[in-house]
DODODREN-173789 format. One record per residue (C-alpha): residue in one letter; x, y, z. Coordinates in steps of 0.1 Angstrom, whole numbers, padded with zeros to 4 digits, always signed. Example, Ala and Ser with C-alpha at 12.3 -4.5 7.8 and 13.67 -1.06 7.14 Angstrom:
<pts>
A+0123-0045+0078 S+0137-0011+0071 
</pts>
This chain:
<pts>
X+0190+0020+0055 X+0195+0054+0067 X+0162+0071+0081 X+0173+0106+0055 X+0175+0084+0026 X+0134+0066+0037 X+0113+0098+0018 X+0131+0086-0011 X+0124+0053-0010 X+0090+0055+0000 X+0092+0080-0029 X+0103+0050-0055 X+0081+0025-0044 X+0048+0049-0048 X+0058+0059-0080 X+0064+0017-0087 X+0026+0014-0071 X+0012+0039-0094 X+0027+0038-0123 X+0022+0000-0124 X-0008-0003-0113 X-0021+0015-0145 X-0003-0004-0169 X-0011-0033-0158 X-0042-0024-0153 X-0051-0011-0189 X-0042-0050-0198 X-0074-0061-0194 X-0093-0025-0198 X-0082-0028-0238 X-0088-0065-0239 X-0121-0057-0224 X-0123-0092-0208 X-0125-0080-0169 X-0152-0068-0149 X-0162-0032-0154 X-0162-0024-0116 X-0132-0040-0111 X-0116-0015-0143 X-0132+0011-0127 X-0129+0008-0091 X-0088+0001-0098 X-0092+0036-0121 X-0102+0053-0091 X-0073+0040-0068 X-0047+0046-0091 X-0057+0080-0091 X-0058+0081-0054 X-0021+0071-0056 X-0011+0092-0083 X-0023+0122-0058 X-0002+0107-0026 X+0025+0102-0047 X+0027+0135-0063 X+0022+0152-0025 X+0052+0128-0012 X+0071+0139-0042 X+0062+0175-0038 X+0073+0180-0001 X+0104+0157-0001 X+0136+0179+0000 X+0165+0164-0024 X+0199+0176-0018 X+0234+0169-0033 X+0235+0131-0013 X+0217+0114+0010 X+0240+0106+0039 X+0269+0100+0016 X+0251+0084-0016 X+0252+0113-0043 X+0224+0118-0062 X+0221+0145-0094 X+0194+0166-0077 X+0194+0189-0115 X+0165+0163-0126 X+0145+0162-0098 X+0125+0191-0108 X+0118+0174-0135 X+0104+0143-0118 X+0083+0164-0099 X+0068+0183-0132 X+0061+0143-0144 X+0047+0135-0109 X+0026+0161-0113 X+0015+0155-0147 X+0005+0122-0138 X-0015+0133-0112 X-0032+0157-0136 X-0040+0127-0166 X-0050+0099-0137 X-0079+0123-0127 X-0094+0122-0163 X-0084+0087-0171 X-0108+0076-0135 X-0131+0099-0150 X-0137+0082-0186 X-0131+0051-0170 X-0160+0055-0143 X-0182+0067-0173 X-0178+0041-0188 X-0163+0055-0219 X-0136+0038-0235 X-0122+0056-0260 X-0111+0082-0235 X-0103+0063-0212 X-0077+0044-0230 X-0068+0074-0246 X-0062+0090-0208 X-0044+0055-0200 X-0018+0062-0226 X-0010+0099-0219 X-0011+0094-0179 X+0013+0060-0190 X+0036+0080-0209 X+0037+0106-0176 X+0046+0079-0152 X+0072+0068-0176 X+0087+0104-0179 X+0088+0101-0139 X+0105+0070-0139 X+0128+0077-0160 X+0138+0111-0143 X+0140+0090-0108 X+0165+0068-0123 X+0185+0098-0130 X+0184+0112-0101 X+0195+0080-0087 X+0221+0068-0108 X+0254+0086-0095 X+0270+0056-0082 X+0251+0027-0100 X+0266+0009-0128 X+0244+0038-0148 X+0215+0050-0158 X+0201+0024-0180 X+0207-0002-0154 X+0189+0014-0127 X+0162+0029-0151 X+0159-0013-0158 X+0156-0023-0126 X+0129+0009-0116 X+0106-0005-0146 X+0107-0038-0132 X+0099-0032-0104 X+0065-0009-0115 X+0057-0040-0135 X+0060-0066-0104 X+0040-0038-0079 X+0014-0033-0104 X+0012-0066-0112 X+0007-0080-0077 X-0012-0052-0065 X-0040-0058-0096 X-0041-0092-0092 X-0048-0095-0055 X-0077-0069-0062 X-0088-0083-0087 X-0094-0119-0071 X-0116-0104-0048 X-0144-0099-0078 X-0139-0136-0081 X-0148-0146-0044 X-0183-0125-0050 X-0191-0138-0087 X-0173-0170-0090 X-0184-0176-0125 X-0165-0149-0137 X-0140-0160-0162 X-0102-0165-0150 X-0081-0153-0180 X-0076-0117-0165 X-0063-0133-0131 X-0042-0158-0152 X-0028-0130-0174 X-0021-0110-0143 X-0004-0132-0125 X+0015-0148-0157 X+0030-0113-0161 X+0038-0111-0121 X+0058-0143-0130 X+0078-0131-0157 X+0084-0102-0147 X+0099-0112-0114 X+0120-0137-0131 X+0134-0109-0153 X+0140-0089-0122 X+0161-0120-0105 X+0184-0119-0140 X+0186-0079-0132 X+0199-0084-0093 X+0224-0107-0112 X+0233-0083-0140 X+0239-0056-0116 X+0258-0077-0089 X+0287-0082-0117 X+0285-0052-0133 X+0312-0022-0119 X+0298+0004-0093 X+0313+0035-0073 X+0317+0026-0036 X+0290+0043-0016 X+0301+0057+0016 X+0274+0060+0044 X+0272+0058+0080 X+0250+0019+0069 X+0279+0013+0045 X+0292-0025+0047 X+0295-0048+0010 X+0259-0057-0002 X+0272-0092-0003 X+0275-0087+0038 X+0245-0075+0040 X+0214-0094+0055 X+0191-0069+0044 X+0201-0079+0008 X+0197-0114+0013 X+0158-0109+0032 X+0149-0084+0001 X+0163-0119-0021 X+0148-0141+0002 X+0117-0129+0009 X+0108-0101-0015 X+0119-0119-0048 X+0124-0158-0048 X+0091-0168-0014 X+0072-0139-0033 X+0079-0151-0068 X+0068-0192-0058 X+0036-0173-0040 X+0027-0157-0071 X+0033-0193-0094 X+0009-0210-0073 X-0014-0181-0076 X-0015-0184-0111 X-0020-0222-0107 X-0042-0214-0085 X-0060-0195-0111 X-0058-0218-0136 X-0079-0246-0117 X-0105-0217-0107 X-0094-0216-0069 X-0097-0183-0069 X-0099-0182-0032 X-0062-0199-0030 X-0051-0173-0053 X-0065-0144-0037 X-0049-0155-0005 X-0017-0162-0016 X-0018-0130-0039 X-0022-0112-0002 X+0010-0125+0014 X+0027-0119-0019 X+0017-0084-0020 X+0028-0075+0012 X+0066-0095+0004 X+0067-0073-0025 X+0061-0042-0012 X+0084-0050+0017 X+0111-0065-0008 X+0108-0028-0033 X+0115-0009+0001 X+0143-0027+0015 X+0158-0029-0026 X+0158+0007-0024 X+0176+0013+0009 X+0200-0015+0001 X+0210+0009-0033 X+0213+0033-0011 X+0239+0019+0008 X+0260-0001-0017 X+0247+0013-0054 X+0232-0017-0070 X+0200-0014-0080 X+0179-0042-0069 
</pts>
């Protein structure tokens, strides 16, 4: 990947963190059926993350192409208002949450979940230039929210486990049945967009995505070892060794958030989202 196209990336990925985090998180907040400190300690990150993100997305300078893969820099200011508006609605979504008041809170959820969708979706436009197109990429960007928030929760949340075992394991099990599916829907859209026409990208890093080992280590590593990790968490789960989940939810974490990095600079240097 080339280091001017990074901010970007790292851009992508926080906005995956974030956005995912809270709507994943919500999951059990409406079903009411995880434990309050947990709701409202994950509240508080996810605003936390909503303000880094909007700060990253603030001070990053988008131009015309980065190092030879063009991007439509008109709807970036737009991504930035969303960004920003996220930030904004996280705040009092933490807020109700912490206060234990629900109504609000969910209330906040939604409207700070509809700003992180706006953000998303402007992202995948700015992006989209050389891709197949814009729905494919918007695709694979809400994928990949779902997989980050859905490991990221679910590693968290295993920790509440290790200090009140008793607790009961649907919310982990739901959490990590989700991180399943949706990385399993995420492995159909790597397919989807390897078939699928594209402009050729030209870059100082350009070579065929196919002949790339980077590709194959985001496969490898970040989707299929990550993906098996996360089945046996929710195994894991399911026979109350929350320990063994919590653990593997760790190294699965990490694989992700590698694997969401490395998918973005690889679309940045052959134009298929992955």
């Amino acid at each position: 990947m080339s280091p001017d196209a990074l901010p970007l990336a790292l851009l992508a990925v926080l906005v995956e963190i974030t956005v995912g985090g809270l709507w994943v998180l919500l999951i059990p907040q409406y079903r009411n059926n995880a434990a309050a400190s947990f709701v409202k300690f994950t509240a508080v990150l996810i605003f936390i993350m909503a303000a880094i993100t909007f700060f990253v997305g603030a001070a990053i300078d988008v131009g015309k192409d980065v190092d030879g893969y063009p991007l439509d820099n008109d709807w970036m200011g737009s991504a930035r208002i969303a960004l920003a508006a996220t930030f904004a609605a996280s705040a009092l979504y933490a807020v109700a949450t912490v206060r234990g008041q629900r109504a609000p809170a969910l209330a906040f959820g939604a409207i700070t979940s509809i700003c992180g969708l706006a953000a998303l979706a402007f992202l995948a436009a700015v992006f989209s230039i050389p891709t197949w197109g814009y729905p494919l990429t918007l695709a694979s960007l809400l994928i990949g929210t779902l997989v980050t928030g859905a490991v990221t929760n679910g590693m968290i949340l295993g920790h509440w486990y290790l200090v009140t075992p008793r607790l009961a394991e649907a919310p982990l099990r739901e959490i990590t049945g989700l991180l399943v599916v949706a990385m399993v829907v995420q492995a159909l859209l790597i397919g989807l967009a390897l078939v699928l026409p594209r402009d050729t990208v030209t870059t100082s890093f350009h070579h065929g995505i196919l002949s790339n080992y980077f590709f194959f280590m985001r496969l490898g590593f970040g989707l299929a070892f990550a993906a098996v990790l996360s089945w046996m968490a929710y195994d894991s789960a399911g026979v109350r060794a929350m320990q063994s989940a919590t653990g593997l939810l760790y190294i699965a974490m990490v694989l992700v958030f590698c694997g969401e990095v490395v998918a973005k600079g690889v679309m940045f240097t052959s134009g298929v989202p992955n």
